[in-house]
C-alpha positions, 0 to 999 in steps of 0.5 A: 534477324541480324547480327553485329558485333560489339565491336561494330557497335561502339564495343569493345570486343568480338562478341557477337549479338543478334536481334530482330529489331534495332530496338532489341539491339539496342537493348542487347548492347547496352547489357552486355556492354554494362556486364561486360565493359564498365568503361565503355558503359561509362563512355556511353553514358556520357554520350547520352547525357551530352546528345541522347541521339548521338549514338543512335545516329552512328549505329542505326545506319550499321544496323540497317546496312547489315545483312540479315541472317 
């Protein structure tokens, strides 16, 4: 189990999310960050649309360095 912030994750504030696998990271983030930051869905979803990879290849490494709980 891990646990990231938003923030630490492309995000826009402090909220923290945990999760077992980077998958479900992924899956967390990307709802709360639809719920709760529309601009910032906005972005991402540019940046999916440019290079689908993008943002994986910035954040697994920070979720792979975080510690576990």
């Amino acid at each position: 189990m891990k646990t990231m912030t938003c923030n630490e994750l492309g995000g826009a504030c402090d909220e923290k999310l945990t999760a077992e696998s980077w998958d479900e990271m992924v899956t967390k983030m990307t709802k709360h960050v639809m719920d709760n930051h529309p601009d910032v869905a906005e972005e991402m979803e540019k940046m999916h649309n440019e290079d689908p990879k993008k943002w994986g290849s910035i954040m697994k490494p920070k979720w792979e360095a975080a510690d576990s709980n």
